[in-house]
N, C-alpha and C positions, 0 to 999 in steps of 0.2 A: 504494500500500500504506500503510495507516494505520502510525505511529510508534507503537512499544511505547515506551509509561511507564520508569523505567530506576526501580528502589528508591534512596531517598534513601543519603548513606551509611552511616546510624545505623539501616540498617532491611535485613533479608534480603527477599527477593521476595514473602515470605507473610506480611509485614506482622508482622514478630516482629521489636519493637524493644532495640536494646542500650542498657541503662537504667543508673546509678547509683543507689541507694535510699541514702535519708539514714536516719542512726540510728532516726527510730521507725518502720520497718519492717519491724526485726529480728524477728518474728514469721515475715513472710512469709520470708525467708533463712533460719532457722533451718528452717522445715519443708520447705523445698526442699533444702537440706542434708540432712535426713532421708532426705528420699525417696532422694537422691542413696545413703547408705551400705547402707540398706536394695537397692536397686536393682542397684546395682554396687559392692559391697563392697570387689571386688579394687581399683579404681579410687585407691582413698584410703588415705593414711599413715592413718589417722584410722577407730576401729570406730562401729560403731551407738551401741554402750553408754557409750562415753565420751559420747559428742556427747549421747545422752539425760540426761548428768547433767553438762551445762554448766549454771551461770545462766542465766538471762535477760541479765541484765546483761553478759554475752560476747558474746554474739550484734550487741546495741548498741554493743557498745565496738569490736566487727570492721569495722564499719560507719562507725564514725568514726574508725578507726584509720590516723596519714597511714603509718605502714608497710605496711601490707597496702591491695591494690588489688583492689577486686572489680568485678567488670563484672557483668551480668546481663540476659537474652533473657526479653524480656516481648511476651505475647501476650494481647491483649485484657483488659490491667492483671492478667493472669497468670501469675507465674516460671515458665519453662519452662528455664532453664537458667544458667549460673554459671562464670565463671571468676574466677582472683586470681591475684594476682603479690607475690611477696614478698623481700624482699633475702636471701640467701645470707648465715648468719651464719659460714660457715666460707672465704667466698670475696670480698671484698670485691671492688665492682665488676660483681656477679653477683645477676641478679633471679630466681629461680625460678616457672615459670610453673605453678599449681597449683590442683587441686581444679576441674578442666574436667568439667562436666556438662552435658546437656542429657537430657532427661524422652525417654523412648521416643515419644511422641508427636510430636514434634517431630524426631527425627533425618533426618537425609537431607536437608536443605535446608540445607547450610552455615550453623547456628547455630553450632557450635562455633567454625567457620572465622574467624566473625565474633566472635563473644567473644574469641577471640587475638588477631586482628590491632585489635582496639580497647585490648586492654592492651599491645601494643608499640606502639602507635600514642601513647602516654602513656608506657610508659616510654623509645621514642627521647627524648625530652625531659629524663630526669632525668638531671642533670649526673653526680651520682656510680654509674652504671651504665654502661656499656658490651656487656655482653655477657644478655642474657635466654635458658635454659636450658629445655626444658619439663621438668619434674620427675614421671613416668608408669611407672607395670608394664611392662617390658618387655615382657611378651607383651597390650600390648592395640596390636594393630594401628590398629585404627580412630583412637586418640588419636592414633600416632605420625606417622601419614598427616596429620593435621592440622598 
C-alpha cells in the first residue's frame, strides 16, 4: 500500500497554509476582516460600521503590533481565514483568544483548529501568560467545539 503524504505542520491537508502577514499587507487583513463582520456579525465584539471607519493606518499598526497576535489561513496566496490573541487587560496573566474566522468556503477542514493551536502554540512561550481563554458568543457552537 503506497504511504499517504502527512500535511506539513504549518499547512491543513488542502494545502491552506497558516501565515503571519507583515504590516504592508494590511489591505488584505482588513478586507478579510470585512468579510468576516459582514458574514458573521454575531461572531465579533466589533460591528461592520466601526471596522469600515478605521484608518488605514490601524489595520498596519495590528499587524505590527507585539500585543496583538494574529495568525492567518492562506490558500493559494488567499486569506481565507484569521485568528488573534490578545492579553486580558483586566486579568493579568491571561491571553484572550479572538476574532476566529474562517471564509465559508473553507470550513470543515480544520482551518480554525489550526489557526488556534498555532496561536497557543506561540503563546505557550510567553513568559508573562499562563493561562489563554477563547473569548466567543456563547451560542456559537461551532467556535466552542474548537
Amino acid at each position: 500500500m503506497p504511504r499517504m503524504a502527512h500535511p506539513t505542520p504549518d499547512q491543513t491537508p488542502d494545502d491552506i497554509a497558516i501565515v503571519t502577514l507583515p504590516p504592508d499587507r494590511w489591505a488584505e487583513y482588513r478586507d478579510l476582516r470585512l468579510t468576516a463582520l459582514r458574514t458573521d456579525p454575531i461572531a465579533f465584539g466589533e460591528t461592520l460600521e466601526r471596522a469600515l471607519a478605521h484608518p488605514d493606518s490601524l489595520w498596519s499598526d495590528r499587524l505590527g503590533d507585539g500585543e496583538r497576535l494574529l495568525r492567518f489561513a492562506e490558500r493559494d496566496g488567499r486569506l481565507v481565514g484569521l485568528a488573534g490573541a490578545i492579553p486580558d487587560d483586566d486579568r493579568p496573566g491571561v491571553a484572550l483568544i479572538v476574532s476566529v474566522f474562517v471564509e465559508p468556503s473553507a470550513r470543515g477542514r480544520g482551518v480554525a483548529r489550526r489557526l488556534v493551536s498555532a496561536l497557543l502554540d506561540e503563546i505557550a512561550g510567553w513568559d508573562h501568560v499562563t493561562v489563554a481563554r477563547l473569548f466567543v458568543n456563547d451560542t456559537n457552537a461551532v467556535a466552542i467545539a474548537v
